[in-house]
Structure formats: structure tokens, C-alpha cells
MARVEXDO-717188 format. One record per residue (C-alpha): x, y, z. Coordinates in pm, whole numbers, padded with zeros to 5 digits, always signed. Example, Ala and Ser with C-alpha at 12.3 -4.5 7.8 and 13.67 -1.06 7.14 Angstrom:
BEGIN
+01230-00450+00780
+01367-00106+00714
END
This chain:
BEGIN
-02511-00422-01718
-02744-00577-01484
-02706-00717-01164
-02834-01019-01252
-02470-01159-01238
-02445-01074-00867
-02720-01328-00761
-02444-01616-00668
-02302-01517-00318
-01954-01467-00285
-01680-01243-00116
-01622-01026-00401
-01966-00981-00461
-01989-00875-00085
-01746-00626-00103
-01893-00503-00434
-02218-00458-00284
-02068-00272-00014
-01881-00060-00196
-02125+00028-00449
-02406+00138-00142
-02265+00221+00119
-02372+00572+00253
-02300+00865+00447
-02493+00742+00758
-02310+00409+00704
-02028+00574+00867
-01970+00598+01274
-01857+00941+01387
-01513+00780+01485
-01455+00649+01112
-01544+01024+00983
-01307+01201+01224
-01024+00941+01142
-01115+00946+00744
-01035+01376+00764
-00709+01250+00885
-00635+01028+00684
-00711+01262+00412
-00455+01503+00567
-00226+01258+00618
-00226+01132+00231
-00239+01430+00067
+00045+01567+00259
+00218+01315+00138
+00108+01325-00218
+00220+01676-00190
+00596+01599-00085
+00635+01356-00303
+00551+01567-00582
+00874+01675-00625
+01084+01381-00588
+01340+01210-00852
+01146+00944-00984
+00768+01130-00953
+00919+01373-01216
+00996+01110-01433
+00698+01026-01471
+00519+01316-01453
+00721+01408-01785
+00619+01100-01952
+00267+01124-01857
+00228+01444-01973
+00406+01391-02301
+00142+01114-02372
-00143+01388-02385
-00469+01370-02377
-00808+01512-02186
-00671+01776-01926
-00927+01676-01671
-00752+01555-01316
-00488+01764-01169
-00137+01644-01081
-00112+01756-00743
+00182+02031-00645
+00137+02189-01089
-00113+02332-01248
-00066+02024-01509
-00395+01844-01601
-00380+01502-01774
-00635+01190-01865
-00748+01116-01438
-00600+00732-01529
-00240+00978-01552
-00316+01146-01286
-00418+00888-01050
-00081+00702-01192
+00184+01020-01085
-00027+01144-00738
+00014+00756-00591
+00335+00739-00679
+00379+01056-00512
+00167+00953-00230
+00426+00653-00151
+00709+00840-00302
+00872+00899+00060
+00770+00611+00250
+00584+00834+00476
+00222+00662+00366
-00010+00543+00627
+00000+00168+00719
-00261-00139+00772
-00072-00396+00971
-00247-00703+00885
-00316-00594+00510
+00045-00461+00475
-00068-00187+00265
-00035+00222+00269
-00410+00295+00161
-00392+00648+00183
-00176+00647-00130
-00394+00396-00305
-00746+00559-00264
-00707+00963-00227
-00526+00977-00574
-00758+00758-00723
-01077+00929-00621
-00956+01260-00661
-00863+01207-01015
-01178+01071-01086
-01375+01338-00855
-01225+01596-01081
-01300+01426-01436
-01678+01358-01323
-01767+01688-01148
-02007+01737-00883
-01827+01483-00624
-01937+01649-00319
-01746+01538-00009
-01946+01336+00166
-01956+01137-00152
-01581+01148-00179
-01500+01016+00175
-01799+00724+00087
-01571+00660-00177
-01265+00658-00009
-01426+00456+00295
-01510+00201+00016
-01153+00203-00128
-01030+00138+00241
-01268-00120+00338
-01215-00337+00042
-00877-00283-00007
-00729-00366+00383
-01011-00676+00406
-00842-00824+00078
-00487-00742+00197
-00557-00890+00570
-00692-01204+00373
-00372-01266+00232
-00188-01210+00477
+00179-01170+00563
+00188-01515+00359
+00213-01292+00024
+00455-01068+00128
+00677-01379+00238
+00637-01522-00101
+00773-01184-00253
+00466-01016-00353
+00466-00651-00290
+00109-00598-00104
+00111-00201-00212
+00085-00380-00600
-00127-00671-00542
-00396-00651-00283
-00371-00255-00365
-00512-00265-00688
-00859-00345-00517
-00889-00075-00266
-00847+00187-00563
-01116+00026-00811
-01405+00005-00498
-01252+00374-00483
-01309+00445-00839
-01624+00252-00853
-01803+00455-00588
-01682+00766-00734
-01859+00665-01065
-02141+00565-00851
-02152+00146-01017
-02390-00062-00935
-02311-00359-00733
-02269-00567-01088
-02045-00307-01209
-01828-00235-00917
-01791-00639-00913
-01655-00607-01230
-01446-00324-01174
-01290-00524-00879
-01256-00849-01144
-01111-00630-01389
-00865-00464-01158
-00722-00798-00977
-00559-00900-01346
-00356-00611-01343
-00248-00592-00959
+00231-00644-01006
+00492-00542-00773
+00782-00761-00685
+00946-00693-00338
+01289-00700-00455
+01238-00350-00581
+01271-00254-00241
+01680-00335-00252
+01755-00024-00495
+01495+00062-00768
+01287+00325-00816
+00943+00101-00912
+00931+00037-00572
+00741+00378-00547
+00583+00321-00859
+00403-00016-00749
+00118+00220-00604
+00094+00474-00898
+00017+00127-01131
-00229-00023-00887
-00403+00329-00824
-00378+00404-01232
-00559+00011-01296
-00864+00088-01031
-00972+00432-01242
-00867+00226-01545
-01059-00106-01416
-01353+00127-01302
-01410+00278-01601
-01396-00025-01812
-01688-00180-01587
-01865+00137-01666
-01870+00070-02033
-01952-00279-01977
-01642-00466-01992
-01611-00771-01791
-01434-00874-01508
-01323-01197-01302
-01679-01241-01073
-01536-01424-00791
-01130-01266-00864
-01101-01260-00470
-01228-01663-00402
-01169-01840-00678
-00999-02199-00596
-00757-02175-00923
-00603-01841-01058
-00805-01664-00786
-00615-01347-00618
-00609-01568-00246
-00505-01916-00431
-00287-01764-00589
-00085-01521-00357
-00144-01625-00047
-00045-01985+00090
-00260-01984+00396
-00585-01707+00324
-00774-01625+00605
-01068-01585+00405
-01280-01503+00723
-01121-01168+00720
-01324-01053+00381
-01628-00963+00507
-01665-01068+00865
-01823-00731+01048
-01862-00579+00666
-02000-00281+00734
-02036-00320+01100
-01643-00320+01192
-01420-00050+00990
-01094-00199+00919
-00980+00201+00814
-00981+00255+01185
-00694+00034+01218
-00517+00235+01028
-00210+00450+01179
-00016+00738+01070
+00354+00700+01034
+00612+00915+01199
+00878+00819+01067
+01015+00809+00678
+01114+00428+00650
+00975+00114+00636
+00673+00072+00906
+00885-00256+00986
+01093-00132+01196
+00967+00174+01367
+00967-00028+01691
+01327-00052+01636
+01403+00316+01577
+01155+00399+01843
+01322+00144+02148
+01684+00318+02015
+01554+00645+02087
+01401+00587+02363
+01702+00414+02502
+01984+00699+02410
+01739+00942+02555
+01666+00848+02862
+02105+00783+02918
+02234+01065+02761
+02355+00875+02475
+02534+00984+02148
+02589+00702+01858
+02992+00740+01988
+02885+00568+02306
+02754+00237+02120
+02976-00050+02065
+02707-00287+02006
+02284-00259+01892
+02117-00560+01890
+01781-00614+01763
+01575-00933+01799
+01263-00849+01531
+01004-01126+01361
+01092-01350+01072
+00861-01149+00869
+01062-00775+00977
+01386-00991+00956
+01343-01078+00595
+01169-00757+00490
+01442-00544+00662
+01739-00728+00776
+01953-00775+00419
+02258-00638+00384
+02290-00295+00309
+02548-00186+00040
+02454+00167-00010
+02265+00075-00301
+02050+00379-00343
+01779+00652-00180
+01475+00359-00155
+01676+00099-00067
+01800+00313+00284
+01435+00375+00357
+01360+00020+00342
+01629-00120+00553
+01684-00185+00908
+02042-00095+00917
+02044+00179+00774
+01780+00350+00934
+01865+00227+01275
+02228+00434+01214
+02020+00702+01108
+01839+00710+01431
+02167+00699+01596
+02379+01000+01467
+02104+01199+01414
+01852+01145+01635
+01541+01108+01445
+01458+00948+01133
+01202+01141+00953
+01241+01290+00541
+01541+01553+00671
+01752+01242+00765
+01759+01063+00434
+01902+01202+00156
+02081+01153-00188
+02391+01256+00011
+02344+01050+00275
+02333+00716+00086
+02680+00626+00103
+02777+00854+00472
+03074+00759+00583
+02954+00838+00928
+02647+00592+00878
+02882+00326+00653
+03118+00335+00997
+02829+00243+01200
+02656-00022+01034
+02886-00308+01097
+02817-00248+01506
+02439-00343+01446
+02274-00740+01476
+02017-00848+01391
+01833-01192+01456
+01506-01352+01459
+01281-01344+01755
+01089-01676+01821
+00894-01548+02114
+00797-01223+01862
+00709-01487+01631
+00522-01732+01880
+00312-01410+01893
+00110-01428+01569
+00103-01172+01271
-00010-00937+01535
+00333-00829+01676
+00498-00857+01372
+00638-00511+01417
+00751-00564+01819
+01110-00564+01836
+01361-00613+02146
+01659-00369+02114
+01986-00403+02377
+02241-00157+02358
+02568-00197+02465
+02794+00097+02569
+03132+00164+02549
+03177+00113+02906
+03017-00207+02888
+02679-00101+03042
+02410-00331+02878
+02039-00110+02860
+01765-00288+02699
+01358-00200+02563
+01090-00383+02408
+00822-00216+02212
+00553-00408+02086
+00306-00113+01972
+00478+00150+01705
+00382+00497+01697
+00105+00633+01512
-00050+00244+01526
-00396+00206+01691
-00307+00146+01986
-00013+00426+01996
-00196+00726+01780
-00024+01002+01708
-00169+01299+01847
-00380+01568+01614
-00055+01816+01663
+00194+01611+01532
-00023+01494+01207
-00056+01828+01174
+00271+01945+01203
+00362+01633+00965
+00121+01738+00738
+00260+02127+00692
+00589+02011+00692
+00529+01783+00380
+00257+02024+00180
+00555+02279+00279
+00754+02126+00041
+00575+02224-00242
+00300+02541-00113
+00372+02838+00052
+00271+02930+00405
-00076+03062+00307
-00198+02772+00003
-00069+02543+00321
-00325+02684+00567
-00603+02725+00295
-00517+02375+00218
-00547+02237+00564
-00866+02406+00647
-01037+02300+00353
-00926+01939+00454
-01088+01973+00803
-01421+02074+00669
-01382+01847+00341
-01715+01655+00451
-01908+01987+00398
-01757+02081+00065
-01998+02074-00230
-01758+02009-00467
-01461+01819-00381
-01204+01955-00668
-01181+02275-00450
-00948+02034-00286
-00702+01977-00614
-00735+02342-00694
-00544+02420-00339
-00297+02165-00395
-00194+02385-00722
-00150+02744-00529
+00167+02902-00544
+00346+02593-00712
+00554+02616-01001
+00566+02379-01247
+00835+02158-01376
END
């Protein structure tokens, strides 16, 4: 394929191009530093939700398909076709809701690009890591410009971005991985914005809510590989004024956002670690709670009334009624996890549970939360989409109030190398014993020096039985 096909200038053949060469030395020291924690971040999570409900589901099905045993699925010693494998390790990766977050692209890429890569890194051989975190810097890059592009606009419209605009950062993943040309990786990108689906209402109860990121990761390897053999894709998929991916997802595109600062301005160092195992929406909320019931001595008996004042964006993500409707669905909403934060305190993977669907304690609670739109939140811009205003009222009629506008683990509220770290054990815990953890974590530190990049899914298989 040549790259004859590249010569008209657009977007997606911007991002191609920069996917397909960008290097090493591209990189600033602070995107290499934050890409190793990224890396620790996602694979932890790939790593808890290994085990999880609706992973094994279709971990059984992908293995009972067959095929080349060539990528590993992460936590077994169980090798399937890397498309499979890309396909169970996202879904893993965003299993928990514990993935990293991209405010204004709205989408975990951690879980997107590290399965994707790795699967592929495995099947080709001789991935070194410097080559895999080009790859993965790619996947990012592309991925969270595309996502920013749209906007909050498509996840307003009911578009789930993880589906959609994800599907892009895993084929400039893939494609770098496979080393395309420019031509190619434009292709790969074409290829893989036909197959981008997720539908925000799985949020309310079903289980293909996690799956939205196995699918998009699975079509990037699948889109990837297809360019490789020469198949064709949409050339300008990102820009183009009918059936495009912007025209037709997003009603107002800032199409500045594609590749303003490409390659000069890393969008991947916007990215922040979560702390918490819900929705990124409305961490601001749990986090102004805390803070609140802290700082008074507080237990959830002492609350007649929590009052939240959020965005219209949070408000419609988060606010719905919740009916006990299952596992994902309490993750996802505000209620729920704000009771959470209450009774217990924190609201990381310990807090939610099968069991804990339907507490009575947290049923009881629920009805003393409210929760309205902010207009001065909104006035604000898609930048403080996630600031909230919480006021609790106690029993003795003492109001005490907090606004947050920052979450922790964003950008400008990191988390702090102990606490990803202690994250990171916790959830690779889940499925590795003490030692594979600590072999695991070191290789991760030092993964730009590795000459071979599988080492990395070799580790994640130590001491792990397999189901």
C-alpha cells in the first residue's frame, strides 16, 4: 500500500502520520515517567478485573472459539488469537471502573491501548519497550484528541465515548505495534471508526457496559491488521462532513482539538489516575462528603439531608434513579455511591459488592440525598464538569458545606507515586501472589529498558490459576 493516498491533508491523516513515526526521542521525560504509570495503573487493573463475573464469560467463549495461542489473557496461562485477547484484557481493564480518565475525551485509555498493544506485542515478537510505550503514546494521543473533539456533546447524545472515540486510540495502538506506514495506519484508523458501538444506557444495569472497551480494543488489532493486508479504510473517517465520526456523533466538534500542538503538547499528560471504583463523575462528590464528615466527626447516622449541586452533564450521567438494578449500575450512579461513601467511609472495589446491591443500610439512605443541576458549574465550560457543591445537613440542624472543583488523581490533584502503588498491589493482588506482584511491579518500572516486552504478560501469568 503506498502512501500515495496520504498526499490530501487532513486530520486523520495527521494523526496517522503521527502515529505511524513518532519516536522514542519524540517523547519529553515528563510523558515517559507518566506513561510507566499509566502502565501500572492499567495493568493493575486488567489484572483485577480478570476475575470478575462478566470477564469470565467471556473469557470462556473466547477460548472455546480457538485458534492461534499467541497473546496471553492476563491473570491464566490461556493463550488465544491477540484480536481475543485484546477483546477479554480491555474488558478486564474497565471491568471495575477503576480505569484511568481523560476529562475532555471522556475516555479510560489505559484500558483501550495496554491490552491492545500487548496482545499484539506478544503475537509479533521482538516489541522492545521503548517501542511498546511509542505505541501506547500513539494509542493515547490519537485516541483522547478524537474523544476531546467530540466532546461531552456525544456523550449527551447517548454515545458511550469508551465505544466510540475508543476504537481509535487502540488501532494508532495496534498500528504502531505493527510498525504501518502512515497510509496504512490511516487505514487502520478508517477501518476501525466503522466498528466503534456502545450505548450509554448500558450503564443502568448490564454487563456490556464493561464490554464496550473489550469491542473497541478487539476492532483496533482487528482494524490494524486488516490495513496490514491491504484492506481499506474511511481516509478522512475523523472529518468527513456526512457519515464522518465528528458529523456524526458530535453536535458541536471542536475540531481544533485534533491536532493542535500534535506532537508538541501530550494530551496523555492530562490523564489522571482514579481513586476511587465509580464513575469519575462524581468523585468530587464522594471526595467533598468525605472531606466534610471528617473534618466533624461525622457518621452517615448524623445526616438528615446531602445535597449535591453537580453539572448537567454529571446530572444526567449520574443522577437517575437508582433501583438496585445490579453491580455496574451502583458503580455508575451518584446515589449510590455517595451512600457508600457515607456508611463506609470510602468508596474504593471493597465497598461494592454483589451483596451490597440491594443493602438495606444503603437502600435506607438513599432517599436523604438531592441532587440538582448547577448553572454556575455549568456557566463554567466542559472544564469543571466534574466540580460539585455538596451541603450537609445534620441532625441537629447544623448546615456544613464544600466545593471541589479538581478530583483526585486529575492533573491538577495527582495522586501521589505511593498510593498508585499501593492501588496497583492491591488490584494485581487479586489475582498474583505477593512475590509475581513485586516481580510484576519492578518489571513495570524499568519496562522502557526491556528488550522484549512479553516478559511483561509472562508476569501477569505467575502463580495464577486458571478458570
Amino acid at each position: 500500500m503506498s502512501e500515495k493516498s496520504s498526499a490530501t491533508v487532513s486530520p486523520t491523516a495527521d494523526l496517522a502520520r503521527f502515529a505511524s513515526r513518532l519516536a522514542w526521542t519524540d517523547l519529553p521525560q515528563r510523558a515517559r515517567d507518566h506513561l510507566r504509570r499509566l502502565a501500572v495503573d492499567a495493568i493493575g487493573c486488567c489484572l483485577y478485573g480478570a476475575s470478575l463475573p462478566w470477564t469470565l464469560k467471556l473469557r470462556h467463549q473466547t477460548v472455546a472459539q480457538g485458534g492461534r495461542q499467541e497473546s496471553t489473557i492476563l491473570g491464566t496461562r490461556l493463550r488465544v488469537p491477540a484480536p481475543g485477547a485484546a477483546l477479554v484484557n480491555a474488558t478486564a481493564g474497565h471491568g471495575f471502573e477503576m480505569d484511568d480518565i481523560h476529562l475532555d475525551a471522556i475516555i479510560h485509555g489505559g484500558s483501550l491501548v495496554f491490552p491492545a498493544a500487548l496482545a499484539l506485542a506478544e503475537a509479533e515478537g521482538d516489541i522492545d519497550g521503548r517501542e511498546f510505550l511509542c505505541a501506547v503514546a500513539a494509542g493515547y494521543e490519537v485516541g483522547l484528541r478524537v474523544g476531546a473533539a467530540a466532546g461531552q456533546g456525544l456523550l449527551m447524545a447517548g454515545f458511550h465515548p469508551q465505544g466510540t472515540s475508543g476504537v481509535f486510540a487502540a488501532a494508532a495502538a495496534a498500528a504502531r505495534v505493527l510498525r504501518l506506514d502512515p497510509a496504512e495506519t490511516r487505514h487502520a484508523l478508517g477501518v476501525a471508526g466503522s466498528l466503534g458501538a456502545g450505548l450509554m444506557a448500558a450503564q443502568e444495569g448490564a454487563m456490556v457496559k464493561r464490554l464496550h472497551a473489550g469491542h473497541a480494543s478487539r476492532a483496533g488489532v482487528e482494524a490494524a491488521l486488516l490495513a496490514r493486508a491491504g484492506f481499506s479504510g474511511i481516509e478522512n473517517v475523523i472529518e468527513a462532513p456526512y457519515g464522518g465520526f465528528l458529523s456524526t456523533h458530535s453536535p458541536l466538534p471542536q475540531t481544533e482539538r485534533l491536532v493542535s500542538g500534535l506532537g508538541k503538547r501530550f494530551e496523555l499528560l492530562k490523564v489522571g489516575i482514579k481513586p476511587f471504583a465509580t464513575v469519575t463523575s462524581i468523585h468530587t462528590c464522594l471526595q467533598g462528603l468525605h472531606a466534610i464528615m471528617v473534618e466533624n466527626d461525622l457518621r452517615h447516622q448524623d445526616i438528615a439531608r446531602l445535597r449535591v449541586a453537580v453539572s448537567r452533564a454529571t446530572h444526567v450521567h449520574c443522577a437517575w434513579p437508582y433501583r438496585g438494578q445490579s453491580l455496574t449500575a451502583a458503580q455508575m450512579n451518584l446515589y449510590f455511591g455517595l451512600a457508600v461513601m457515607a456508611i463506609s467511609g470510602d468508596a474504593g472495589a471493597p465497598q461494592f459488592t454483589e451483596e451490597r446491591v440491594n443493602d438495606p443500610e444503603i437502600m435506607q439512605f438513599i432517599p436523604r440525598i438531592e441532587a440538582r443541576i448547577d448553572g454556575e458549574i455549568d456557566a463554567a465550560g466542559p472544564s469543571a464538569r466534574h466540580a460539585a457543591r455538596v451541603e450537609v445537613e445534620t441532625q441537629s440542624g447544623e448546615r456544613l458545606e464544600r466545593y471541589v472543583k479538581d478530583r483526585l488523581g486529575s492533573p491538577e490533584s495527582p495522586l501521589s507515586e505511593e498510593r498508585i502503588g499501593g492501588k496497583f498491589r492491591a488490584n494485581a493482588g487479586a489475582i498474583l501472589n505477593q512475590v509475581a506482584v513485586n516481580r510484576l511491579e519492578k518489571a513495570i518500572e524499568v519496562i522502557d529498558t526491556l528488550d522484549d516486552v512479553s516478559i511483561i504478560a509472562d508476569l501477569c501469568t505467575e502463580k495464577s490459576e486458571d478458570q
